[in-house]
N, C-alpha and C positions, 0 to 999 in steps of 0.2 A: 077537859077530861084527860085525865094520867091511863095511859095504855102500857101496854110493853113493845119494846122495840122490835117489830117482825123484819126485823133486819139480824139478829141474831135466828142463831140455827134452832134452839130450843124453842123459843116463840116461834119462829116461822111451822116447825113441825109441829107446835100446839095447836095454831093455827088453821092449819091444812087438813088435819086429822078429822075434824067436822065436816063430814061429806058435804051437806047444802052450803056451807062456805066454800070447799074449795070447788064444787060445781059453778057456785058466784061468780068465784075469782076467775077463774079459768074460762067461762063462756063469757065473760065482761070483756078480757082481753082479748079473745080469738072471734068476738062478736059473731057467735054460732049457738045456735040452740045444743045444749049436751040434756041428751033425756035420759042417761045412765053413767054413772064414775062410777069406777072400782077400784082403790087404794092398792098400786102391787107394793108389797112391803120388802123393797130392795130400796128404801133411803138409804143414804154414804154420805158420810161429813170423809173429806179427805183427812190423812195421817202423813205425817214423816217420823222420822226415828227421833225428832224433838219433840214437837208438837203439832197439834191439831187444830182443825178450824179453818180450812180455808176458803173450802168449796163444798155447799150442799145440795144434796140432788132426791128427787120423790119422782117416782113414776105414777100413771094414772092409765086406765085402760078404758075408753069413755065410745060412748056411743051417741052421733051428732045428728043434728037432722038439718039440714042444710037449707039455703034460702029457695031453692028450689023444690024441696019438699022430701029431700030423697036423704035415707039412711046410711050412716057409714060408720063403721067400727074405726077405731084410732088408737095410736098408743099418744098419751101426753105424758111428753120429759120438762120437768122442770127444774133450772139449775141455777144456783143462789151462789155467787161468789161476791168476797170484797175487794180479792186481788187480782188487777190486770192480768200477772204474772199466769193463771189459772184456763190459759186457752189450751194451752195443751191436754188438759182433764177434760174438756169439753170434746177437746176431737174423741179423743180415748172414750170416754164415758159414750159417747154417738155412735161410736163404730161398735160396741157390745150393743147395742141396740138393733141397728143392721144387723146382729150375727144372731138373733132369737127370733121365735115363731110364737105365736099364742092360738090354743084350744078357744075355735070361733064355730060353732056347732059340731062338734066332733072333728072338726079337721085344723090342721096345720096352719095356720095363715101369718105370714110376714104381711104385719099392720102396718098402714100409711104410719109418718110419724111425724107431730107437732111438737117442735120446741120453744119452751118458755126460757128466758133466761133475765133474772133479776140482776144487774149489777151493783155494786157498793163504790165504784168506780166509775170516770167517764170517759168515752170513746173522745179521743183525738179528734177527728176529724167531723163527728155528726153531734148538734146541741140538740137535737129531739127527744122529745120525755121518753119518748114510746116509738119504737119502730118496728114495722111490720114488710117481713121480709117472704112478698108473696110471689110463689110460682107461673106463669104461664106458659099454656101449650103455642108455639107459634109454629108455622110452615116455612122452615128454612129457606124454603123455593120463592115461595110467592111476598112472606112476608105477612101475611095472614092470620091471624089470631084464631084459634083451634077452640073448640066450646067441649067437644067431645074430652073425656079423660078414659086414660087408662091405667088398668093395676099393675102393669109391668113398670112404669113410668111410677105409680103413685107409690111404690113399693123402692124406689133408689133413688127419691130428691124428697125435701121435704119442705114446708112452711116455717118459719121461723117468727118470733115476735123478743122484740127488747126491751127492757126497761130501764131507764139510766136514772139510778133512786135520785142521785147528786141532783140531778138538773131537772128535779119535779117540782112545779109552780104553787105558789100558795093559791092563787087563783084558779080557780075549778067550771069553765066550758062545759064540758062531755063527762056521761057515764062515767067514762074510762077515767079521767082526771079524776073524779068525787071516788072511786074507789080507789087509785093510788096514794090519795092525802093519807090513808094509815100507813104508809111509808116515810110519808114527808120525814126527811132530818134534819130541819131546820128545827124544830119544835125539842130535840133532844134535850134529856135534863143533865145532872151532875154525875147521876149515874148512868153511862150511857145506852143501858138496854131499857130506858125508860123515857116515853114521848108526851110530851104536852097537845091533845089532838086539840086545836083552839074551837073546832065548831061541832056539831055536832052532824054525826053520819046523817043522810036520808035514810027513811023508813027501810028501802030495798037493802040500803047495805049496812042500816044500823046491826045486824046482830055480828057483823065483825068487828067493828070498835068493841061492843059489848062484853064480846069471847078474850078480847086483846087487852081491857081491862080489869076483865074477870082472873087471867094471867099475873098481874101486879100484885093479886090478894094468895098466888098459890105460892106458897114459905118452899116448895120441893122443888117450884119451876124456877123461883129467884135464887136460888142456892144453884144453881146449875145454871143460870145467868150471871151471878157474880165470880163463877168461877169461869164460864166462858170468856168475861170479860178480861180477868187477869190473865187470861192463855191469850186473846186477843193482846193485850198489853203488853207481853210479855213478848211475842209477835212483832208489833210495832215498834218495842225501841228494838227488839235487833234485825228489823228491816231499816229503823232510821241509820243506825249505826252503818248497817252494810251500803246502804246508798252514800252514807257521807264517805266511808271508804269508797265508793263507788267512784263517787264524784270526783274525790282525790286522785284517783287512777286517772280516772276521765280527763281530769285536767293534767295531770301527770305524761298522760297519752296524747291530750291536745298539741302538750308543750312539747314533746317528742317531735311529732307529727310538723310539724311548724317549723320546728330545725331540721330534719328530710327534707320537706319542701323547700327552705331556705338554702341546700345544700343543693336539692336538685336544680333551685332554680341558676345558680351559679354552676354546676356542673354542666347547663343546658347553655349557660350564657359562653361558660369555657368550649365546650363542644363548639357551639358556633362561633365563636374565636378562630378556632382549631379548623374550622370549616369553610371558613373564610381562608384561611393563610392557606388552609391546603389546596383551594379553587386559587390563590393569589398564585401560588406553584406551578399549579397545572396549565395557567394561564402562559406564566415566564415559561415553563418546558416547553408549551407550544411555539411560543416566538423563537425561544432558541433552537427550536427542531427545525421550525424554518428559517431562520436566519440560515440555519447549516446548512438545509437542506438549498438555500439561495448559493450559497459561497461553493456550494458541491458544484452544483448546475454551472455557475461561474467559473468554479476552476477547470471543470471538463470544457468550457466552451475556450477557454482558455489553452487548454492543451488540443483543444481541435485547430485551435487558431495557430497554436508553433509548431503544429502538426504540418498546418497548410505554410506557414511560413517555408519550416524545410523543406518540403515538397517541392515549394517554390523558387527556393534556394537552391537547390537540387536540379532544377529543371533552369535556369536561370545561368548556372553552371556548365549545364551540359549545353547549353546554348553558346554560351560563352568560348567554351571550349571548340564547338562547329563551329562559330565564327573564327577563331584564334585558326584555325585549322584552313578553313575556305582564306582566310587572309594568306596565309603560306602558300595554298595553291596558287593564290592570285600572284601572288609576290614570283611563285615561279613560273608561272601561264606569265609577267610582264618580264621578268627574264627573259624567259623563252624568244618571248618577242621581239624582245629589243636585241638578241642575239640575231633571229629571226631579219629584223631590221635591220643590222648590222652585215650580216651576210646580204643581204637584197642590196645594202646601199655598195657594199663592197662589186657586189655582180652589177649593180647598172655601173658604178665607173666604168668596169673592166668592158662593158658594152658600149660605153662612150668611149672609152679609148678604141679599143677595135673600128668603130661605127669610124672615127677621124682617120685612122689607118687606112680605111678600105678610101674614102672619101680622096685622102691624098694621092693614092698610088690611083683611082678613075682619074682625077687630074694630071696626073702624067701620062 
């Protein structure tokens, strides 16, 4: 079966526009009962002052009935990009969302809010078809998983669910897989807003292949497909372009980047050269601080030492001197003496002569 490709914006909003299809789609994905959609008509294909086409968006205001049996009013965003480049529109486009209220029995009410988001691109890091990015209430404290919800809480976080078209399976498990094969891109023909779907839908979801083929025969919606296509084309080569300049820079930059490093690593290698000789420096300053500081100590012990010499010399002297002195006394105290002695020998002759005198004249 030849469909249309609900991967462009006009098929997809062809698409969508039939309430019990996108009720389908939308409770298939969030696997919740919706017992009421209402189409808010604020769709946006993104624009730049070139061209258009990059990111699509539908809102839906739906009323769920949960597996516990209880009622809740919702806002569902659904957002269709083909370019990575497009997260930035998603924040922006989410945060206008946060900033509106909707008329829910007469009063005000900022809606819990679920986001769809279809990609035409694949996430880096996650190969799952389909991811489901769900909240829970936990107890900081304990660690606890919380059952209770609240609207303060359900009113500033939200649910989220992905669908990464690139890496949808030809083989079909789950609901959820048999109703994204009308995405498959593998099946694309020559002209690319047109898919070859190879089986045929089940009963439940046949009337969406049916709507997506019935697109192929509409002459107003393929005329605004083929010129999507050429705006998309037109898109492409000057994304290819820009990335192959891109790439140029990139390598242009690598190669920069390469020679700093190669510069720094030799300015790292010269620093520690540099850092080396100037510790080889500090090392020799040290030796020679003490070398000096040795030869100081040495030359003071040296000047204490001709210190004590002359001291010694000095005192040595003055000894020398009282002797030289005490010798002269002596020299005159043996004069003396021998004067001394010289008169005593003179007085005993003169006493021996007398002493024979007196001797001779008793003898007469």
């Amino acid at each position: 079966m030849i469909i249309a490709n609900p991967l462009y914006d006009a098929v997809f909003k062809y698409l969508m526009e039939d309430v019990r299809i996108a009720k389908l789609i939308i409770a298939t994905i969030i696997d919740e009962e919706i017992v009421d959609l209402t189409f808010r008509p604020q769709e946006r294909t993104s624009f730049s002052h070139k061209f258009s086409i990059h990111l699509y968006r539908m809102d839906f205001a739906a009323k769920i009935k949960t597996k516990d049996g209880q009622y809740k009013n919702i806002l569902i965003e659904i957002q269709k990009a083909k370019l990575s480049q497009d997260i930035m529109r998603f924040r922006k486009y989410l945060g206008e969302q946060y900033m509106k209220s909707d008329d829910i029995d007469g009063k005000q009410i900022a809606l819990p809010i679920i986001t769809i988001y279809f990609l035409g691109f694949k996430l880096k890091h996650i190969t799952a078809q389909a991811i489901k990015i769900n909240r829970h209430y936990i107890d900081a404290i304990t660690g606890e998983r919380l059952e209770q919800q609240d609207d303060f809480i359900e009113q500033l976080t939200h649910n989220s669910y992905v669908i990464q078209i690139p890496r949808l399976k030809p083989s079909h498990q789950t609901r959820l897989e048999t109703l994204l094969a009308v995405f498959d891109q593998t099946g694309i023909q020559n002209d690319h807003y047109l898919l070859n779907l190879p089986e045929s839908m089940p009963e439940e979801f046949a009337m969406i292949s049916d709507r997506l083929a019935k697109a192929v025969m509409n002459q107003t919606l393929r005329d605004q497909l083929e010129l999507e296509e050429s705006v998309e084309s037109l898109i492409e080569d000057k994304e290819r372009a820009f990335l192959l300049q891109l790439e140029s820079k990139d390598a242009e930059i690598q190669h920069k980047n390469k020679a700093i490093q190669d510069q720094e690593k030799t300015i790292e290698s010269k620093d520690k050269t540099l850092k080396d000789k100037n510790k080889a420096i500090e090392e020799q300053e040290k030796t020679i601080e003490s070398k000096d500081k040795t030869l100081k100590d040495k030359n003071k012990a040296i000047e204490d030492q001709e210190k004590t010499i002359e001291s010694k010399d000095k005192t040595l002297k003055d000894k020398n001197k009282a002797i030289e002195d005490q010798e002269k006394t002596i020299e005159e105290k043996d004069k003396a003496i021998q004067a001394n002695q010289t008169e005593l020998d003179e007085k005993n002759q003169l006493i021996q002569r007398l002493q024979k005198q007196l001797q001779d004249k008793n003898i007469q």
